[in-house]
PAVEX-461060 format. One record per residue (C-alpha): residue in three letters; x negated, y, z. Coordinates in steps of 0.05 Angstrom, whole numbers. Layout:
 rest   east  north     up
  Ala      X      Y      Z
...
END
This chain:
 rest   east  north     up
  Unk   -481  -1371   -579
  Unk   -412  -1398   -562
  Unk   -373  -1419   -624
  Unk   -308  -1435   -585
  Unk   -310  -1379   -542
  Unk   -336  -1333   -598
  Unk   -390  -1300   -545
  Unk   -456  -1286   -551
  Unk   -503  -1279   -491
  Unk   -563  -1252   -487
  Unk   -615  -1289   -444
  Unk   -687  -1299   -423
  Unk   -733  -1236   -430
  Unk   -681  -1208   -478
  Unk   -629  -1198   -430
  Unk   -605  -1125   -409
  Unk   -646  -1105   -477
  Unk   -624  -1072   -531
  Unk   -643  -1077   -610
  Unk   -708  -1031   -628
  Unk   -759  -1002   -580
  Unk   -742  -1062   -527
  Unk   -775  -1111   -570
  Unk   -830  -1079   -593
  Unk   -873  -1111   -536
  Unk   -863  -1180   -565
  Unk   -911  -1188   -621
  Unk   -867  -1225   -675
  Unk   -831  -1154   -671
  Unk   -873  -1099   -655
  Unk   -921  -1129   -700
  Unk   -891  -1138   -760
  Unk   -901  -1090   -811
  Unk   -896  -1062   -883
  Unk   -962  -1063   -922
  Unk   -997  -1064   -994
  Unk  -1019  -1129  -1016
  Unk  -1075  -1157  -1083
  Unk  -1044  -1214  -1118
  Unk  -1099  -1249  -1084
  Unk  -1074  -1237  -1017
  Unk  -1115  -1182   -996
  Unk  -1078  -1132   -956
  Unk  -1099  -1065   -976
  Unk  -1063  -1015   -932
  Unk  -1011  -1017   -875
  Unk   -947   -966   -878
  Unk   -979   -903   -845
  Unk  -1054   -910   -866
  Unk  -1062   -854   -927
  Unk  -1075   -902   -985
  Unk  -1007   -936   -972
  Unk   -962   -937  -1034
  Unk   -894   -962  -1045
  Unk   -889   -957  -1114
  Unk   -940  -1011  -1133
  Unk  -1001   -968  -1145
  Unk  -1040  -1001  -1091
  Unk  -1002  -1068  -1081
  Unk   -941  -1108  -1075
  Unk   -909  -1076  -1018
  Unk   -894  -1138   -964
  Unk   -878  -1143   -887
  Unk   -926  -1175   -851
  Unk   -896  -1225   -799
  Unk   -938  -1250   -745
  Unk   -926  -1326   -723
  Unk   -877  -1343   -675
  Unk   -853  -1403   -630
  Unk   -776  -1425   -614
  Unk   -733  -1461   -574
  Unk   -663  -1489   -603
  Unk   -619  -1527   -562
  Unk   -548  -1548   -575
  Unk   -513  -1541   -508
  Unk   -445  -1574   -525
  Unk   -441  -1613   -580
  Unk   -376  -1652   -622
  Unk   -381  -1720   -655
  Unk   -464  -1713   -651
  Unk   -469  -1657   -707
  Unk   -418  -1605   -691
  Unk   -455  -1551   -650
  Unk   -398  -1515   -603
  Unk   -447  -1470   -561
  Unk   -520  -1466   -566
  Unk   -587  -1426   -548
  Unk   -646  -1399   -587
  Unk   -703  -1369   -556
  Unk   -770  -1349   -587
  Unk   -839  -1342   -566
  Unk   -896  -1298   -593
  Unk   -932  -1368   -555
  Unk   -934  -1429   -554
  Unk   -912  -1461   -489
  Unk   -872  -1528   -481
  Unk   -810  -1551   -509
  Unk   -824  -1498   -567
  Unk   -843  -1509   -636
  Unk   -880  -1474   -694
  Unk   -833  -1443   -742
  Unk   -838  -1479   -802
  Unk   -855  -1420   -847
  Unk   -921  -1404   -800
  Unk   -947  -1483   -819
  Unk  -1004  -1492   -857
  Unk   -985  -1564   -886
  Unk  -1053  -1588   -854
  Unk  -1029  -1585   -786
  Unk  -1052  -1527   -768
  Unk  -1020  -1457   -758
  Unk  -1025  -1392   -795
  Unk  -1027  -1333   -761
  Unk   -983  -1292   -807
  Unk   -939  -1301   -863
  Unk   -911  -1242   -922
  Unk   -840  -1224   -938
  Unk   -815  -1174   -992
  Unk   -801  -1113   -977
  Unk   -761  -1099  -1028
  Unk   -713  -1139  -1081
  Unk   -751  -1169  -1135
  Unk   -772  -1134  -1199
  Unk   -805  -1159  -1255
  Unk   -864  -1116  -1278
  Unk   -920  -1150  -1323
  Unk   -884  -1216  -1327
  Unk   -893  -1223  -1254
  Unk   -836  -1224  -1199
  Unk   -838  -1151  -1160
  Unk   -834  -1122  -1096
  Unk   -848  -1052  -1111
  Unk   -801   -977  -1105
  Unk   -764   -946  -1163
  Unk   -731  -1001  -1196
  Unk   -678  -1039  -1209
  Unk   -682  -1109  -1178
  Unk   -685  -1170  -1245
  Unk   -623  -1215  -1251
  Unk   -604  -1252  -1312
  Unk   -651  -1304  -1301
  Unk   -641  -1385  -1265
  Unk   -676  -1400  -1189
  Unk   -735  -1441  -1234
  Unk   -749  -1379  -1273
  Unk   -754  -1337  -1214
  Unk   -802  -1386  -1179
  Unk   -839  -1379  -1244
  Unk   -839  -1302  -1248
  Unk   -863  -1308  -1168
  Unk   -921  -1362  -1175
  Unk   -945  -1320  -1238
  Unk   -975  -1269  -1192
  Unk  -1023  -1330  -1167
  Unk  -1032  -1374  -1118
  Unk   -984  -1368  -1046
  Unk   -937  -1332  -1084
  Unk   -866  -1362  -1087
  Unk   -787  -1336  -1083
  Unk   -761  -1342  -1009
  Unk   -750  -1407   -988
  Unk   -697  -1438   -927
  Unk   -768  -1429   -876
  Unk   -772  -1364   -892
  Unk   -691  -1353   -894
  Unk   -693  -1383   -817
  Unk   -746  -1346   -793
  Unk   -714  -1275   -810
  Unk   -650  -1307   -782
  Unk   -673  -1321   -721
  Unk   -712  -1255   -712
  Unk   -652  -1212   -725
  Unk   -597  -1253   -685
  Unk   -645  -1253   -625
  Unk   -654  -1181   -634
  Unk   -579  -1161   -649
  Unk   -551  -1208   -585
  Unk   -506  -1226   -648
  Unk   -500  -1262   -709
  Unk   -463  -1219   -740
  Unk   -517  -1171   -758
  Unk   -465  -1119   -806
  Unk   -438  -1100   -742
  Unk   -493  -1097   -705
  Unk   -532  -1057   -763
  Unk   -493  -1042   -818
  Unk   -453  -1066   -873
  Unk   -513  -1047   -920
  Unk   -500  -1050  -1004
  Unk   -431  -1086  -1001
  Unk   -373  -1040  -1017
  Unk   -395  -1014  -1089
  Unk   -324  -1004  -1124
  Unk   -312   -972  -1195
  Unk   -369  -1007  -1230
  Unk   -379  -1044  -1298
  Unk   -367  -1115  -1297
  Unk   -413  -1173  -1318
  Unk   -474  -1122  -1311
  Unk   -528  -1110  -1270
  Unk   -504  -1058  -1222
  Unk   -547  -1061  -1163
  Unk   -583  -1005  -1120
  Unk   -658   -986  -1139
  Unk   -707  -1013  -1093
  Unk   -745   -966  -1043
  Unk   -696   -919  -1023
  Unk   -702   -942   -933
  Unk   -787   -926   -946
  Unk   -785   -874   -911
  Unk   -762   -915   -852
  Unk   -827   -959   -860
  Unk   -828  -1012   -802
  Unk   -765   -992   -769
  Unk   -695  -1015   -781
  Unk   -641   -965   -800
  Unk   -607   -942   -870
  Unk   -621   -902   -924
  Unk   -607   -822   -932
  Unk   -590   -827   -994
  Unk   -589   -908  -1043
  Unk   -583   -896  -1126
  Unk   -546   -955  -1160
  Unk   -544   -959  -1227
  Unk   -473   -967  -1260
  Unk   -484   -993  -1332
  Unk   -547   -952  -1343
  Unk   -518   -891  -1299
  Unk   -546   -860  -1231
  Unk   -499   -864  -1175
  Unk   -523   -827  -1111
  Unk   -485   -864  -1047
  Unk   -498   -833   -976
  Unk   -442   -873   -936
  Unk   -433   -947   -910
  Unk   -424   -997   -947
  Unk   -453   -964  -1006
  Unk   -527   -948   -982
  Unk   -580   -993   -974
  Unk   -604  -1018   -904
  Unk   -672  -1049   -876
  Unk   -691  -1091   -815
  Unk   -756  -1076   -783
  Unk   -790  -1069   -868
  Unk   -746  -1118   -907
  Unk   -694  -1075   -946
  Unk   -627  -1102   -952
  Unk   -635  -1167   -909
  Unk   -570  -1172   -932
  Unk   -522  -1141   -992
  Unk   -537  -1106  -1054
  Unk   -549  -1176  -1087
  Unk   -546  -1256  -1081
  Unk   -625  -1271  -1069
  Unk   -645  -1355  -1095
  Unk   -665  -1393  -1045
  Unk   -718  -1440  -1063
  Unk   -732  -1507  -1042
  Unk   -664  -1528  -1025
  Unk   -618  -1566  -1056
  Unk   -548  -1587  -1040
  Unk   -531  -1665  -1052
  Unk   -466  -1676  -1090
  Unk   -447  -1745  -1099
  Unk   -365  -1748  -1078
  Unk   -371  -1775  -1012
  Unk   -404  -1715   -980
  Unk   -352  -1660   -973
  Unk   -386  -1600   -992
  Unk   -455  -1622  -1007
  Unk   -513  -1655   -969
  Unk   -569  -1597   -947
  Unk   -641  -1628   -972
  Unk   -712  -1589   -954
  Unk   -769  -1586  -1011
  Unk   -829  -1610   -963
  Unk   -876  -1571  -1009
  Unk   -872  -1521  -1063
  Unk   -854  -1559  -1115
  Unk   -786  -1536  -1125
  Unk   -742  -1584  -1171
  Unk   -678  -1551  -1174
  Unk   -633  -1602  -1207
  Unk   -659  -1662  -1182
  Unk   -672  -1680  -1114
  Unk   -732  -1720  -1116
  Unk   -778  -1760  -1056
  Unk   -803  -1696  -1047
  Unk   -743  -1673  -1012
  Unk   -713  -1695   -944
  Unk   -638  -1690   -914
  Unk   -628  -1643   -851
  Unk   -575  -1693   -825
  Unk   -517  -1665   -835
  Unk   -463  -1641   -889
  Unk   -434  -1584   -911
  Unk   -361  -1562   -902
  Unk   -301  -1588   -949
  Unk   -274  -1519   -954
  Unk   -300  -1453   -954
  Unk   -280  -1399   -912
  Unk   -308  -1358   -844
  Unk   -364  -1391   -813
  Unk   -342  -1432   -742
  Unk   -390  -1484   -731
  Unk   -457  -1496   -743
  Unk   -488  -1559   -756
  Unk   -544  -1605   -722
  Unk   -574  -1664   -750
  Unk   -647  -1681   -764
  Unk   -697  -1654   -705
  Unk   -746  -1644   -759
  Unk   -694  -1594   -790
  Unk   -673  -1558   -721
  Unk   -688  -1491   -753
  Unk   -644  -1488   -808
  Unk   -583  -1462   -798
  Unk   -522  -1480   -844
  Unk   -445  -1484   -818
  Unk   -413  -1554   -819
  Unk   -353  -1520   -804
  Unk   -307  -1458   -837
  Unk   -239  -1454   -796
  Unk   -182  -1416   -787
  Unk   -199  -1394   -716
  Unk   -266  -1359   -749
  Unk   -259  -1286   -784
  Unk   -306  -1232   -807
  Unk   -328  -1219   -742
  Unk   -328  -1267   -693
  Unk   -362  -1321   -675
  Unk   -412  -1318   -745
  Unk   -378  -1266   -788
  Unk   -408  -1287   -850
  Unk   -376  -1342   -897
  Unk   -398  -1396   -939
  Unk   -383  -1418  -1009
  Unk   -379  -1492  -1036
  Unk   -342  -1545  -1083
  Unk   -300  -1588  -1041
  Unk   -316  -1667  -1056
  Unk   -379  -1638  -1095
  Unk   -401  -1691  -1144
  Unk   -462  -1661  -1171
  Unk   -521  -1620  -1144
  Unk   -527  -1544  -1128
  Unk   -567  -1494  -1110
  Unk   -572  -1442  -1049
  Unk   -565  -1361  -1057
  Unk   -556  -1320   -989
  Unk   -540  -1249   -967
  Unk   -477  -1234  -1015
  Unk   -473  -1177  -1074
  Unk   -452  -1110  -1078
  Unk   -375  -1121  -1076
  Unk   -370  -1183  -1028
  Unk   -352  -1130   -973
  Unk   -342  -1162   -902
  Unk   -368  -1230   -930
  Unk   -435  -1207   -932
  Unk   -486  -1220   -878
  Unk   -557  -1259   -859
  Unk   -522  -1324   -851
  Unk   -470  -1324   -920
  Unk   -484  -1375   -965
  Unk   -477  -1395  -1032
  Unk   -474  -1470  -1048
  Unk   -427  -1477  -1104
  Unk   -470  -1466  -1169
  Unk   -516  -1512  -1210
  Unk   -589  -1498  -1223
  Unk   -574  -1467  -1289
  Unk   -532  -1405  -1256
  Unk   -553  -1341  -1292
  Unk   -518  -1272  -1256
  Unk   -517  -1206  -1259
  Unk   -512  -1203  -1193
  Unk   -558  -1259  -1181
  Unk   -639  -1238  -1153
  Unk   -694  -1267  -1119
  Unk   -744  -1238  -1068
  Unk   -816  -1252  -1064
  Unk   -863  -1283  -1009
  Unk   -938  -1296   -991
  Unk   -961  -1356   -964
  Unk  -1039  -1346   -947
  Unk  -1091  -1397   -943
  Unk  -1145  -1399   -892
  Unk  -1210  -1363   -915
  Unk  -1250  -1296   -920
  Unk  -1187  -1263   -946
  Unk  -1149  -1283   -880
  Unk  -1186  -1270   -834
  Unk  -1211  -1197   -860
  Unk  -1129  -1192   -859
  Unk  -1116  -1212   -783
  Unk  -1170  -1175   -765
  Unk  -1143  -1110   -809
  Unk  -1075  -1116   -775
  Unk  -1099  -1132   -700
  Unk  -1139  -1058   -705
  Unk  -1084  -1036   -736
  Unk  -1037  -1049   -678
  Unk  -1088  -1034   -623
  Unk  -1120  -1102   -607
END
């Protein structure tokens, strides 16, 4: 990725391919797939096998992502943190100068296999945060009752945090050949005009199952305009999904947990800080929580520049810069949102709403609201961390016959 030059290149084993079918060989990709998951991990069916549900009847409905390796490397750099052109690669192993994604590490040292995203936007059914067809993703609720809602379901289950932000980041821009995925995919849920204000107006989940494991858009997305279905066949206005995870971007602002942005007055727009476990403290960054090295822009606009700091925090990627010479397409396409000379801390939301338009992509960022933000257009997403055991392996072993071996 060349900021200045506004190019991107693809390289490696992904060059002459193009997104879909070419990647399936690589595991991380042809792997990963939709499937029915117990609140205590157990998966119950994969998309395809005839017990598969997506309405909740035999499961949360997740994506299984199988581990990956990568390789990022700033290849020009400006005053130590300003990245001007750089490479990512990924590996389905590991192999030297690569490193286990964050999201696949066990906190012991070791390395799991596989980690669960959501399929869907988050409901709340039973008291419990969702990821289920036929409803209306929950807002009206702050990033710590979210994690709440999530953890209720039991143990491993959380919102999405930055890991698990970067790792479908990376995926998707390596499989694109852009970081602009809306025009490599689609603008997915972003162009809804003529609704009510101030209320909940986003799509109903499930409406890309059909696609199951592949990446596409939807026939036909429902969105419900103060209490009223709204059928929407054309861009902008129907719901998308990349390779199981329905609107990866769009339709609404998802919380990002374990991330806080430092606002003290001296830090333009906020100093990034990663939650080294789960326990998430939205307001407060306590010793529990660990600067990536570098700062967020002073103003917000179009993305130009990302940022390097801390090794340790090489996978996340947030802009340090928003410029004139950046637009909607080129070289990010996405654009970021923060409080110049912030002076107190906020949190992260990503992925934009269903009127943001253009702004909306995998790599547009929220950073200008405190913990206490309540939305209507404000939702959270679930995940599945899994802990080594009977549970899975029976799952590995489920998903390697699954795929052949």
């Amino acid at each position: 990725m060349d900021y200045q030059d506004k190019t991107h290149t693809r390289t490696q084993g992904a060059r002459n391919l193009t997104m879909g079918a070419d990647f399936d060989k690589y595991v991380m990709y042809g792997g990963r797939m939709r499937c029915n998951v117990a609140d205590d991990g157990t998966i119950n069916a994969f998309y395809g096998d005839n017990d598969y549900a997506d309405d909740g009847s035999n499961g949360q409905v997740m994506v299984y992502q199988p581990k990956f390796y990568y390789q990022r490397l700033p290849l020009r750099m400006e005053k130590d943190t300003i990245i001007r052109s750089e490479s990512i690669i990924l590996s389905a192993r590991k192999q030297a100068g690569f490193k286990l994604h964050p999201i696949f590490d066990d906190s012991n040292g070791g390395e799991l296999e596989y980690v669960l995203f959501s399929a869907y936007d988050g409901t709340i059914v039973d008291n419990k945060l969702s990821s289920v067809a036929g409803l209306q993703p929950a807002t009206g609720m702050t990033i710590s009752k979210a994690e709440e809602y999530a953890t209720n379901r039991g143990a491993g289950w959380h919102i999405i945090n930055m890991a698990a932000e970067s790792a479908n980041q990376m995926l998707q821009l390596v499989e694109y050949g852009t970081m602009n995925g809306q025009s490599a995919l689609e603008a997915g849920i972003s162009n809804l005009t003529d609704i009510t204000t101030n209320i909940n107006c986003s799509a109903v989940t499930g409406s890309t199952a059909a696609l199951g494991n592949a990446t596409g858009h939807a026939t036909i997305t429902i969105n419900k305009n103060n209490g009223v279905d709204v059928e929407n066949t054309t861009e902008g206005k129907r719901a998308i999904s990349y390779r199981g995870l329905e609107n990866p971007w769009g339709n609404l602002w998802n919380f990002v947990g374990g991330i806080n942005i430092k606002g003290d007055g001296k830090s333009n727009g906020g100093a990034p800080y990663i939650c080294t476990n789960f326990e998430y403290t939205p307001a407060t960054i306590g010793d529990n929580y660990e600067y990536i090295g570098f700062n967020l822009p002073n103003t917000y606009g179009w993305i130009s520049a990302m940022g390097h700091g801390n090794d340790k925090y090489d996978w996340v990627f947030m802009p340090i810069e928003c410029s004139s010479v950046a637009n909607s397409l080129l070289p990010v396409g996405d654009n970021l949102w923060v409080v110049a000379n912030v002076t107190e801390n906020k949190i992260v939301v990503v992925g934009g709403a269903y009127t943001f338009q253009d702004n909306n992509g995998m790599f547009y960022y929220g950073c200008d609201n405190n913990a206490n933000i309540i939305a209507s257009n404000y939702g959270s997403r679930l995940m599945y961390i899994p802990t080594k055991g009977t549970t899975y392996n029976s799952n590995i072993e489920k998903w390697s016959t699954k795929i052949g071996g």
